[in-house]
C-alpha positions as CSV (number, residue, x, y, z in Angstrom):
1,X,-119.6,107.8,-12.4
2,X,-119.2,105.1,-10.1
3,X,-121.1,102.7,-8.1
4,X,-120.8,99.5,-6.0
5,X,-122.9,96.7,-3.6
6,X,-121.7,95.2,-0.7
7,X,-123.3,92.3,0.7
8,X,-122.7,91.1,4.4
9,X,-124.4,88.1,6.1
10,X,-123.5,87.9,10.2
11,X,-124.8,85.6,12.9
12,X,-124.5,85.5,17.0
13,X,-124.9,82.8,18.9
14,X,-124.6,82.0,22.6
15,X,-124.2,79.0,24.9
16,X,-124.8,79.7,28.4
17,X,-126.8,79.5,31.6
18,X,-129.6,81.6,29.5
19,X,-131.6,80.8,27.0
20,X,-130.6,82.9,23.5
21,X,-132.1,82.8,20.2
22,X,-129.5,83.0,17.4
23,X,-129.3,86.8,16.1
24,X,-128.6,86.8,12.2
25,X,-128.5,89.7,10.1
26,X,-128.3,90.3,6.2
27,X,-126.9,93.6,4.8
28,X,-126.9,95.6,1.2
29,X,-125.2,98.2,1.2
30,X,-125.0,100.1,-2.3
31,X,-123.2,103.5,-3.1
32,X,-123.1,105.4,-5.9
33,X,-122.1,108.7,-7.5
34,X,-120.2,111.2,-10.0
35,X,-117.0,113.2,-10.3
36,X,-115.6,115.7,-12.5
37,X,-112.4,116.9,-13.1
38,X,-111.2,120.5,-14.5
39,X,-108.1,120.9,-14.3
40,X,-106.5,120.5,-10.4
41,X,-109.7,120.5,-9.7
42,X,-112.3,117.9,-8.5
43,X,-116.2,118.0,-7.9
44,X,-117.9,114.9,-6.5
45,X,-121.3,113.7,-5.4
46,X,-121.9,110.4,-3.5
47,X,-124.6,109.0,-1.8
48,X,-124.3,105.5,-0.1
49,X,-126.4,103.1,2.3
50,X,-124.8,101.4,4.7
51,X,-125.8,98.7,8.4
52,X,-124.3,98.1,11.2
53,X,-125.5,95.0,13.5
54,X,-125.0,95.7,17.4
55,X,-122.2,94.2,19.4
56,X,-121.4,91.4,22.0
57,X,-121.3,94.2,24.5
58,X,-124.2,95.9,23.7
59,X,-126.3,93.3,23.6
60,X,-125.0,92.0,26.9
61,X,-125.3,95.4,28.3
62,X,-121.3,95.2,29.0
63,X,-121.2,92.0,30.7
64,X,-119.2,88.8,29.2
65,X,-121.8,86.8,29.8
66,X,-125.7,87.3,30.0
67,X,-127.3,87.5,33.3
68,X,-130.7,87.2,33.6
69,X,-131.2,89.7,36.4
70,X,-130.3,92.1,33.6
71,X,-131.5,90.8,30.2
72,X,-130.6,90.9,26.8
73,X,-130.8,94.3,25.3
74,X,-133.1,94.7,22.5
75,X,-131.1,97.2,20.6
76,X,-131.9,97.5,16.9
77,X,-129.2,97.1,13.8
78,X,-128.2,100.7,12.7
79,X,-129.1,101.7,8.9
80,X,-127.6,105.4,7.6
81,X,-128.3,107.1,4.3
82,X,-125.4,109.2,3.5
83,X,-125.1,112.1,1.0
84,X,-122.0,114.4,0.3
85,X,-121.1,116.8,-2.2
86,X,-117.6,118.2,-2.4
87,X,-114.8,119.9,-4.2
88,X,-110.9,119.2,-4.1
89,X,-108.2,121.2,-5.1
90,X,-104.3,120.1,-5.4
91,X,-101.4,122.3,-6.6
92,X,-97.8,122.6,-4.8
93,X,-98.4,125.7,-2.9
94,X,-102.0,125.3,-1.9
95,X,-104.4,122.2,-1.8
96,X,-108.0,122.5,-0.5
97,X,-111.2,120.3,0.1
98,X,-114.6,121.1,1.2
99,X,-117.0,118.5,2.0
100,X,-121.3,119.1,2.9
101,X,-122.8,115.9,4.4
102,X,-126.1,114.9,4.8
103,X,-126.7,111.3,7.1
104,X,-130.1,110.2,7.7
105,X,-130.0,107.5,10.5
106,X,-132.3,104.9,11.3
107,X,-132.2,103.2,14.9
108,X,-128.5,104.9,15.3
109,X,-126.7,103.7,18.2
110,X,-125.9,106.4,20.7
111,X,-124.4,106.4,24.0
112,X,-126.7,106.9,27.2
113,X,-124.3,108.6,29.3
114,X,-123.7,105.6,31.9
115,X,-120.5,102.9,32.3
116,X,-121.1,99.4,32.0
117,X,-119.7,96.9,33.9
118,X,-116.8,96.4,31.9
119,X,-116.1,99.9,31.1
120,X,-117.7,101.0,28.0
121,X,-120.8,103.2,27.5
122,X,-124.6,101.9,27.4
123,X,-125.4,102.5,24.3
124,X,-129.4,102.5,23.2
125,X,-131.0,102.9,19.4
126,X,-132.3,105.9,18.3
127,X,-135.4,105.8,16.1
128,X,-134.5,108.7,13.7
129,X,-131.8,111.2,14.1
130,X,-129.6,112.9,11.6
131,X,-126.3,114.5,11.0
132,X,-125.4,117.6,8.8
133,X,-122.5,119.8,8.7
134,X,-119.3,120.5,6.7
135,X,-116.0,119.6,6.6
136,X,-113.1,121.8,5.5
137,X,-108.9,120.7,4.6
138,X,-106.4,123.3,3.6
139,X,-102.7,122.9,3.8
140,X,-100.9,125.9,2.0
141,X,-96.6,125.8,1.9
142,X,-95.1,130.0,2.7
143,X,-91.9,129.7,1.0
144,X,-89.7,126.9,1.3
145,X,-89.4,126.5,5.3
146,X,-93.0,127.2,6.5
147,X,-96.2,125.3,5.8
148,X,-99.4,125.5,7.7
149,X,-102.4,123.5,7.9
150,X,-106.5,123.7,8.9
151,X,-109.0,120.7,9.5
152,X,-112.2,122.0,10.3
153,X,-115.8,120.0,10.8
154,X,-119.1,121.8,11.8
155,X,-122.1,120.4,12.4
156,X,-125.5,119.6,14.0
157,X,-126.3,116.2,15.4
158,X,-130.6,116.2,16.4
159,X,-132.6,113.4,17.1
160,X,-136.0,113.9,15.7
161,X,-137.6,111.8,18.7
162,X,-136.5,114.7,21.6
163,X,-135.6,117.6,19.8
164,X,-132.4,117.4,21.4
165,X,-128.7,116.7,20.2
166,X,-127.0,113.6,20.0
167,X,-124.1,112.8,22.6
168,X,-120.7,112.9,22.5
169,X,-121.1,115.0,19.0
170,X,-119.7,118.6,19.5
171,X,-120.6,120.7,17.1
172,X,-117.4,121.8,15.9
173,X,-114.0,120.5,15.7
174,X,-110.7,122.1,14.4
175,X,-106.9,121.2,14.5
176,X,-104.5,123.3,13.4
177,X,-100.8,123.5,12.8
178,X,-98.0,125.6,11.7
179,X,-94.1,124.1,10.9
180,X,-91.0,125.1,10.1
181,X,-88.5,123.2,8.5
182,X,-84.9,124.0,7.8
183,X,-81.9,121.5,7.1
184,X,-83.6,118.6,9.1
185,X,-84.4,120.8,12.0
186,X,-88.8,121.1,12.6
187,X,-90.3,122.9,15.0
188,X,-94.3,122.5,14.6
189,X,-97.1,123.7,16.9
190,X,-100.6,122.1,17.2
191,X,-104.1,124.1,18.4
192,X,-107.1,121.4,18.7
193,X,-110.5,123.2,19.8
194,X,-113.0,121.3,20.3
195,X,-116.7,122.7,20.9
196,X,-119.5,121.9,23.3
197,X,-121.1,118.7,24.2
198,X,-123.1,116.5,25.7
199,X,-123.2,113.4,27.8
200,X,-126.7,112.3,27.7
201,X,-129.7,112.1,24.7
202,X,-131.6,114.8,27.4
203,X,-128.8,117.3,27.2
204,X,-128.8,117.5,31.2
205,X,-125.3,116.9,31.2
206,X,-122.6,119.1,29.4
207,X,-118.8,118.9,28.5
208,X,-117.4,122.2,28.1
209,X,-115.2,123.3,25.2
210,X,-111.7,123.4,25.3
211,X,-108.2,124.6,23.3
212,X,-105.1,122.9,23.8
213,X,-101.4,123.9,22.3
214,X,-99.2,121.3,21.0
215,X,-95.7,121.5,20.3
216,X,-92.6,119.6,18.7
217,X,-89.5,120.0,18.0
218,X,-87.5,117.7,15.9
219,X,-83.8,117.0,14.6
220,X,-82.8,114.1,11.8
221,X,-79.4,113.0,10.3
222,X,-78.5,110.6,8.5
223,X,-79.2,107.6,11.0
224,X,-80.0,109.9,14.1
225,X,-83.2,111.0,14.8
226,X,-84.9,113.3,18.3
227,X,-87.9,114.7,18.9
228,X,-88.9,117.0,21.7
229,X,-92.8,116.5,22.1
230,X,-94.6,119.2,24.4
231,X,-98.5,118.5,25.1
232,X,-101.0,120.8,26.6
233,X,-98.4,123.1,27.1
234,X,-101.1,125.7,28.6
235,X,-101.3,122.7,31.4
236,X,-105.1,123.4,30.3
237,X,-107.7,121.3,32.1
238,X,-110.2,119.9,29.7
239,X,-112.5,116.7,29.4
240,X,-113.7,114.9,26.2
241,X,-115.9,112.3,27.4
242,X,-117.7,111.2,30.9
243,X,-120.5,109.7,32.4
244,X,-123.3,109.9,34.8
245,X,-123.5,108.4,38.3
246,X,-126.7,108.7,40.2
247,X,-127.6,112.0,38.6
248,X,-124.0,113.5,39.3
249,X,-122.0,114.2,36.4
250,X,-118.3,112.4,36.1
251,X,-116.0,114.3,33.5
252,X,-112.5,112.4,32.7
253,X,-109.6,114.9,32.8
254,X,-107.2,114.5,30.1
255,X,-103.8,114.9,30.7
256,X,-102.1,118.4,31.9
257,X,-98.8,119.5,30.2
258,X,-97.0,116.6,29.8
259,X,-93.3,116.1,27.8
260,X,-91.9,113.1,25.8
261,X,-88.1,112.7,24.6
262,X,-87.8,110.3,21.4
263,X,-84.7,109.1,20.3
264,X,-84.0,106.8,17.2
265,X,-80.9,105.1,15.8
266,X,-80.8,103.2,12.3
267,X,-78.1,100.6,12.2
């Protein structure tokens, strides 16, 4: 079994052409839980409480300084109850973890779906929403050149209030690779997919899924060392992230195939 506290006591104050009361908040944040071990094998439940007081800019609503056309936001501190329950498995050939999650938020920060001044999303507290899913690791090693790998997170993000799910929180992620090695020569390829989003708590706004392939290939001796880096190489078009401007949607395009040349010499 284990178990600790943390205890965290933070103030904000401001001195300007505004009035501003002096913010302070006091935090406890316990976690606990249990492990077992049989053999390479682990099983572990935790369950932890944990705060998080708003920022400069979001209480500013993105300005450096606070205007009084705009006003201060009244955004709430964030509070989440976390459970997870998992298993972990290590050996040379094969090592696995699974992971279930539970998070039970209170007043949860989430964005709106519109810029601020300085370039970072409006973000507003939630009164009750919560977050489920799992999450999945595997690397496995085929023979003594090849190895190949599998990060994997599903999951449902709702907010209790409008029935709806939470921005920016697709509802599956995965990356994986595949390598070769041989004599200090690597070639590796990558394959991220990325599931459906959103851009606003309504769900008016959307950001499509995408795939993108990776790719790398690599050369070290002795004090030499070149890599070959390929992105997108399916020059895919894809967004992960966006706003919206007077009802219009505004999707940020990532970049298209792109190539990088690294070269390193140790004196």
């Amino acid at each position: 079994m284990f178990g600790d506290v943390q205890y965290r006591y933070t103030t904000f104050n401001y001195n300007g052409d505004v009035d501003f009361t002096k913010r302070t908040w006091s935090f406890l944040n316990p976690k606990g839980g249990i492990t077992y071990t049989l053999g390479k094998t682990i099983f572990y439940y935790s369950v932890g409480l944990s705060h998080r007081e708003p920022t400069r800019t979001n209480l500013f609503n993105g300005s450096d300084y606070l205007d009084s056309n705009i006003g201060l936001n009244t955004i709430k501190y964030e509070s989440v109850v976390d459970h997870e329950i998992g298993i972990k498995h290590f050996c040379d050939v094969l090592s696995f973890q699974g992971n279930f999650f539970y998070m039970d938020f209170k007043n949860e920060f989430m964005p709106l779906g519109v810029i601020l001044p300085n370039g970072t999303p409006q973000v507003i507290s939630v009164n009750n929403s919560v977050k489920r899913g799992i999450e999945l690791d595997l690397t496995a090693k085929f023979g003594e050149r090849f190895k190949g790998s599998i990060n994997q997170t599903m999951m449902v993000s709702k907010i209790y209030d409008t029935r709806t799910e939470a921005p920016l929180a697709p509802n599956t992620v995965g990356n994986y690779s595949f390598g070769y090695d041989y004599k200090g020569f690597a070639v590796n390829l990558l394959t991220r997919m990325q599931g459906q989003s959103y851009l606003d708590i309504e769900n008016n706004y959307e950001i499509p899924s995408f795939t993108t392939l990776d790719g790398n290939i690599s050369y070290t001796n002795k004090n030499y060392f070149g890599m070959l880096t390929i992105g997108n190489i399916t020059n895919q078009k894809y967004y992960t992230n966006g706003s919206v401007i007077s009802g219009v949607r505004q999707l940020y395009v990532n970049s298209p195939l792109n190539v990088f040349l690294t070269l390193k010499y140790t004196l």
